[in-house]
C-alpha positions in Angstrom: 13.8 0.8 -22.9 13.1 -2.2 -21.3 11.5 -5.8 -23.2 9.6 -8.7 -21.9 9.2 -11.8 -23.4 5.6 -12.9 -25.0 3.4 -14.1 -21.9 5.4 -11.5 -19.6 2.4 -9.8 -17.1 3.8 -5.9 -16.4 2.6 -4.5 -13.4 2.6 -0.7 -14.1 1.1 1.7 -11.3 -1.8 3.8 -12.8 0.3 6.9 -11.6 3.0 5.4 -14.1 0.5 4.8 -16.8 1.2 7.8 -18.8 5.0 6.9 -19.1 4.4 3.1 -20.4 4.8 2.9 -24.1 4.3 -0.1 -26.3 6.0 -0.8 -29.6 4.8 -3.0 -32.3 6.8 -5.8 -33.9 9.1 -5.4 -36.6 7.2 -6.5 -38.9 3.5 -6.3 -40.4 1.0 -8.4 -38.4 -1.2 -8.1 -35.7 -0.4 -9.1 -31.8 -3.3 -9.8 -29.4 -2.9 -7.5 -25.8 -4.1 -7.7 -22.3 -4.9 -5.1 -19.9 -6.7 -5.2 -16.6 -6.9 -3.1 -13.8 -6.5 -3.6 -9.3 -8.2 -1.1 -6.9 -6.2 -2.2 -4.2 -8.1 -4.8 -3.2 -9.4 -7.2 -6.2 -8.4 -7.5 -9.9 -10.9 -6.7 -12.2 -11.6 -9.2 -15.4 -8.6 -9.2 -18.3 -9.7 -7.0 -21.4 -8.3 -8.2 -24.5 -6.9 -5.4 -27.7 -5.3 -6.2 -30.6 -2.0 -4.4 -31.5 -1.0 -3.7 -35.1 1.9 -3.3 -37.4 1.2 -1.8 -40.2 4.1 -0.3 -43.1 3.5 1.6 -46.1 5.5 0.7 -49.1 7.8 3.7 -49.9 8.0 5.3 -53.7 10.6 5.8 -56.2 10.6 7.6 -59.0 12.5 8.8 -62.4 12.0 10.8 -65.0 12.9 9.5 -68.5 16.5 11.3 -69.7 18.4 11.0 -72.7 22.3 10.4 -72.9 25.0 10.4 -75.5 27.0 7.3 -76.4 29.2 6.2 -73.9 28.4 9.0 -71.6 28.0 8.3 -67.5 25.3 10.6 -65.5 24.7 9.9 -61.9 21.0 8.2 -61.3 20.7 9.9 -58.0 20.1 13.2 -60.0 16.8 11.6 -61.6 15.2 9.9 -59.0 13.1 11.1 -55.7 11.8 9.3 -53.0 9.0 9.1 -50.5 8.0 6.9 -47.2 5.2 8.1 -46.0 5.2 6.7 -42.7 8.7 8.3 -42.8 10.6 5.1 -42.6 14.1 6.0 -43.8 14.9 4.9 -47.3 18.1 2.4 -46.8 17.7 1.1 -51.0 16.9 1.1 -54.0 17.0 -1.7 -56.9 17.5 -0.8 -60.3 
């Protein structure tokens, strides 16, 4: 994996195309793109795309339990979650 800075033109042979990959930011947002393409002799007009980030919030849920006084129970027994861009879930706040 390889990363240019913002402004960076790639030259990438159109026998290479199909290997280039492009990753959004980190973060939600939108980034504008350029392509354009040479037939050996001239370069053809830039094309502009937009490029964009998008995340789904994940869920958590819990059912309602009841307890004795004083006793302990482990929360991870009532709660599931779900990402469903299948982003790994790293927390929870309670």
């Amino acid at each position: 994996m390889r990363i240019w800075a913002s402004g960076t033109t790639i030259d990438v042979s159109a026998a290479d195309l199909g290997n280039f990959w492009l990753r959004t930011g980190a973060t939600t947002g939108s980034e504008t793109m350029y392509v354009r393409a040479f037939d050996g002799t001239a370069w053809g007009n830039w094309d502009s795309f937009t490029l964009t980030s998008t995340n789904i919030a994940p869920t958590a849920t819990a059912n309602d339990h009841t307890l004795n006084a004083a006793e302990w129970a482990k929360l991870v027994n009532w709660t599931t979650s779900f990402d469903a861009d299948g982003d790994v879930i790293t927390k929870y706040q309670i």
